[in-house]
C-alpha positions as CSV (number, residue, x, y, z in Angstrom):
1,X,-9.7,7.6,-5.4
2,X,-8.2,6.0,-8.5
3,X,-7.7,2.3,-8.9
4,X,-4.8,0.8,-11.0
5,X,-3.9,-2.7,-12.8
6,X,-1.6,-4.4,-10.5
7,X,1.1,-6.7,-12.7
8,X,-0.2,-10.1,-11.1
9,X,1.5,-13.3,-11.5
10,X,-1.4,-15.5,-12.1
11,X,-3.9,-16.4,-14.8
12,X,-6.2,-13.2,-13.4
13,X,-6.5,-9.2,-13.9
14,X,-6.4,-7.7,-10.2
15,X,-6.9,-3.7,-10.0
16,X,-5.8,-2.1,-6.5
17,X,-7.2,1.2,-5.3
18,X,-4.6,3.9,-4.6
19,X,-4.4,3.6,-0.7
20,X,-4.3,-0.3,-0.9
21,X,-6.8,-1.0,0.8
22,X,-9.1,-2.9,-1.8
23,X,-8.3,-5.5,-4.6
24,X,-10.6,-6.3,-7.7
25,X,-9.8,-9.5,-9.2
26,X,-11.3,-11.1,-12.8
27,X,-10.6,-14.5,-13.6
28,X,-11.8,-17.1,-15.6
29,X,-13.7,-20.2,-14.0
30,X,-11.8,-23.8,-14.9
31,X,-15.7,-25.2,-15.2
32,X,-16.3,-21.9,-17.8
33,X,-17.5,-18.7,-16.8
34,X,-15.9,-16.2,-15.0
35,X,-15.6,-14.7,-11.2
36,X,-15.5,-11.4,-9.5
37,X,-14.2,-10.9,-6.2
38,X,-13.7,-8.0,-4.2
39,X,-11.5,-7.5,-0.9
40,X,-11.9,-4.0,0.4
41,X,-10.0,-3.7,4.3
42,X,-11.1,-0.8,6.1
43,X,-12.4,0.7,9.6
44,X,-16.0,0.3,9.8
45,X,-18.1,-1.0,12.3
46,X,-19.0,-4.1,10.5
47,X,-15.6,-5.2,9.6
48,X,-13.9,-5.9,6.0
49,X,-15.9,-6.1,3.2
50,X,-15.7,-8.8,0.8
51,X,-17.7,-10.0,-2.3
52,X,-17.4,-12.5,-4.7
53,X,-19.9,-13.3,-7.8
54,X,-19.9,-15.3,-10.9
55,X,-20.7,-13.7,-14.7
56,X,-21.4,-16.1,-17.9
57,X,-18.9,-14.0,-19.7
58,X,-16.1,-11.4,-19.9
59,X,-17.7,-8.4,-20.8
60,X,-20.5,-8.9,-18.0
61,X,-17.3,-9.8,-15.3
62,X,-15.7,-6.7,-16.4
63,X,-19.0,-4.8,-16.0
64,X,-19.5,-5.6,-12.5
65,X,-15.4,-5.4,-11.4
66,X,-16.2,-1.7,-12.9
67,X,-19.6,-1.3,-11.0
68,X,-17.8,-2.3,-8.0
69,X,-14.3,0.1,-8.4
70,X,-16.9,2.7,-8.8
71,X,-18.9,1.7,-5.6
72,X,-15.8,1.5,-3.0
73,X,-14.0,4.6,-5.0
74,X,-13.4,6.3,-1.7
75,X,-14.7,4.2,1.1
């Protein structure tokens, strides 16, 4: 399933997959830094799924927003 750069209001990059059933968000940390979160709703027996990590930088935030869009491609 593809994911796509929603056009977000606020100070973040958020991609949605194509059934809308997961966010990926990337934004910078006031403190420095950055964070990663991912919100994935879907019917499973444990429940959503939802993650959140920090990175030192952009390219490593990016990195794991990618590693993650690839992980919950279809789920």
């Amino acid at each position: 399933m593809s994911w796509q750069r929603v056009d977000a209001a606020g100070p973040y990059d958020e991609y949605e997959r194509a059934d809308g059933l997961a966010t990926v968000r990337v934004r910078e940390r006031p403190g420095g830094g950055f964070a990663v979160r991912l919100d994935c709703l879907r019917q499973a027996p444990d429940g959503p799924e939802y993650r959140r990590e920090t990175a030192d930088d952009r390219e490593t935030a990016d990195a794991l927003a990618e590693e993650w869009m690839d992980a919950f491609d279809g789920e």
